[in-house]
PLY file of the C-alpha trace (Angstrom):
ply
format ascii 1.0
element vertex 94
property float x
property float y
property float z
element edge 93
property int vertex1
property int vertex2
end_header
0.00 0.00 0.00
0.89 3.63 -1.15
1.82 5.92 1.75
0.26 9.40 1.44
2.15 11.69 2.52
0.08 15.51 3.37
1.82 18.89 3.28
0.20 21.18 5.48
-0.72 24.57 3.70
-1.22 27.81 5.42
-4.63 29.24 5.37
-4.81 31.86 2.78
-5.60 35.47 3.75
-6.78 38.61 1.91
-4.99 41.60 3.21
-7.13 44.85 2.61
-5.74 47.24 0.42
-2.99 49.22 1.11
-4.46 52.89 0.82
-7.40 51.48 3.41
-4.71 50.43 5.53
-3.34 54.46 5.89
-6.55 55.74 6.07
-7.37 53.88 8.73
-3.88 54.38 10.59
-4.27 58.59 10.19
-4.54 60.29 12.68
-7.75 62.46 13.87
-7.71 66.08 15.05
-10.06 67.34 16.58
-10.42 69.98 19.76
-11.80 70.00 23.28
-11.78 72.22 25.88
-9.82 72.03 28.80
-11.92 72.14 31.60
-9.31 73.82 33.90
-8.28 76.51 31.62
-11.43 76.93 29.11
-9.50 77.00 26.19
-9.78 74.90 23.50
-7.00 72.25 22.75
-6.14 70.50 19.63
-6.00 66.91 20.17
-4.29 64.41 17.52
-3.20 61.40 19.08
-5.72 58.50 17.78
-6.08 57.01 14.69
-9.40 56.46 13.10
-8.98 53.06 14.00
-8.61 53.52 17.75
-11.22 56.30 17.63
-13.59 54.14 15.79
-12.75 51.14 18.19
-13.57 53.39 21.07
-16.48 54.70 19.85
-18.11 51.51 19.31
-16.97 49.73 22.39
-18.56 52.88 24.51
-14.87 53.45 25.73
-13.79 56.58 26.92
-12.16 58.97 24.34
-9.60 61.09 26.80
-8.17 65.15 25.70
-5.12 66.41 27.39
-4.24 69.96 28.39
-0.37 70.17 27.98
-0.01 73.47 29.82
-2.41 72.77 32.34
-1.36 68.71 32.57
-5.21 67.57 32.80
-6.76 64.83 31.27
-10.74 64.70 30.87
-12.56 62.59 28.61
-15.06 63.58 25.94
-18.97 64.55 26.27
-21.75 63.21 24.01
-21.55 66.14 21.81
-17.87 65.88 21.34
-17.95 61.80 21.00
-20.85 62.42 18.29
-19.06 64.80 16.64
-16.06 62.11 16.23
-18.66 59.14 15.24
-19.74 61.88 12.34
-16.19 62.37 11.18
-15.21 58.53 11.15
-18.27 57.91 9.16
-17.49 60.96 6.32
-13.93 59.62 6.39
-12.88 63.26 7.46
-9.34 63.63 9.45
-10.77 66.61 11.03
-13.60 67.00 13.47
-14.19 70.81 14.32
0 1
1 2
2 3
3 4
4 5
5 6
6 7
7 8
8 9
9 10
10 11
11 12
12 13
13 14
14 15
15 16
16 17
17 18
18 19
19 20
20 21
21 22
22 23
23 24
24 25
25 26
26 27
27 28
28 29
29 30
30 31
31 32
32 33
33 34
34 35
35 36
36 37
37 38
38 39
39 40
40 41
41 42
42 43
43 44
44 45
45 46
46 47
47 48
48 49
49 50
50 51
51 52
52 53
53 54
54 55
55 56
56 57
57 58
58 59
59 60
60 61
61 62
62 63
63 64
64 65
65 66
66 67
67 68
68 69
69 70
70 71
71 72
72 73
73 74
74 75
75 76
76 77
77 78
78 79
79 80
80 81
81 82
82 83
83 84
84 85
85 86
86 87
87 88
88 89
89 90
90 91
91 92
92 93
């Protein structure tokens, strides 16, 4: 009898495209305001990715005051103002 022998084969997988990948890896700005000082502070530290994550998990989406070193996360208005600019593909959320 005829041995068989079987070569396993890695599972095949589709990577998305590569100017999806940089969209999704660009980072947001937008702008808060810092509750301590009142004035309003551009923030660009997430990616759409991390801001989209976020926003769907309900996870906080934190602004930072550099000047005044505080750290507050982002109201309803603010975080629905983000989910609008994720969805137009925007980079910018005023």
């Amino acid at each position: 009898m005829d041995e068989v022998q079987v070569q396993e084969i890695a599972p095949l997988t589709l990577a998305p495209p590569k100017h999806a990948s940089r969209a999704r890896s660009r980072l947001i700005t937008f702008v808060s305001t810092c509750p301590a000082c009142g004035v309003q502070r551009s923030q660009n530290g997430y990616t759409r990715r991390a801001v989209a994550r976020l926003l769907e998990t309900l996870q906080t989406i934190d602004a930072y005051c550099v000047p005044c070193d505080v750290l507050w996360p982002l109201n309803a208005e603010e975080r629905s103002a983000m989910a609008r600019v994720i969805a137009s593909g925007q980079d910018y959320a005023p």
